[in-house]
N, C-alpha and C positions, 0 to 999 in steps of 0.2 A: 838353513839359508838365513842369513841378515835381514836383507830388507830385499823390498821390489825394485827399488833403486839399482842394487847392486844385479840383481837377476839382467837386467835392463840392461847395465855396462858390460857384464859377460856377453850376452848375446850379441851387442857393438861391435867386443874388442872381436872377440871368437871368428865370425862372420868376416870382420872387416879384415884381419891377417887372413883368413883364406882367399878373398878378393887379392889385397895387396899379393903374396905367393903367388897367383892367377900372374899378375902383372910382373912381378920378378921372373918367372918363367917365361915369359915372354921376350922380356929384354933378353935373357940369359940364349935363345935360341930366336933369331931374329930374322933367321927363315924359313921357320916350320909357319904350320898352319896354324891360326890362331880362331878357329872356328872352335873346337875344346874350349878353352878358355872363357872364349865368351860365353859359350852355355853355362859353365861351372858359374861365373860371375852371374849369370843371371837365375840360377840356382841359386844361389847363397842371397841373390836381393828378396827371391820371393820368400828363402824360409824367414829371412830378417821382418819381413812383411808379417807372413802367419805368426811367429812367436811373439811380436812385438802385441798382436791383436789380441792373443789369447792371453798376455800377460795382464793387459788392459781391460780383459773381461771384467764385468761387475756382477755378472749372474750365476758365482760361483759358490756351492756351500761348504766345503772343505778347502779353503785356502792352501793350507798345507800340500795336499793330495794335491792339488791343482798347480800347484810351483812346481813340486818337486815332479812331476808328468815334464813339466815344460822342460825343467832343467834338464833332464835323462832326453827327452828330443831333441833338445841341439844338442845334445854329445853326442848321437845318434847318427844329425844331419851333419855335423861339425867331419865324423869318422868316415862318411859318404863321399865328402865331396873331398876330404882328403886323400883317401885311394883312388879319386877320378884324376886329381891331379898328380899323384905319383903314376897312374897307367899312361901320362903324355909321353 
């Protein structure tokens, strides 16, 4: 991993196109139920929340171990809520 910088924009962009997808599904079927969605959406705000908090921890003794934990959880949570929105 580069920097915490970068950890930071992955978990953004990551997060944010499954939100965005969230709303292109939406547009794309415009009379189904958008009750899914909004949970997936507010799924993806809280993991944006915990990883954002854990990357910001300062009471860590193995940095490294500690990134790369966070990095493997959003691909984790990233895989989750992608198969919640391919089962709409």
């Amino acid at each position: 991993m580069a920097s915490i910088k970068n950890l930071k924009k992955d978990i953004n962009y990551v997060l944010g196109d499954i939100i965005e997808e969230c709303y292109t599904w939406e547009i794309l079927n415009p009379k189904a139920d958008t009750k899914g969605t909004e949970e997936i959406i507010d799924e993806a705000i809280e993991a944006f929340d915990a990883l954002i908090e854990k990357v910001n921890s300062k009471d860590v003794e193995n940095y490294k171990a500690h990134f790369k934990a966070i990095n493997s959880e959003l691909e984790q949570t990233a895989k989750q809520l992608i198969e919640k929105i391919n089962s709409l």
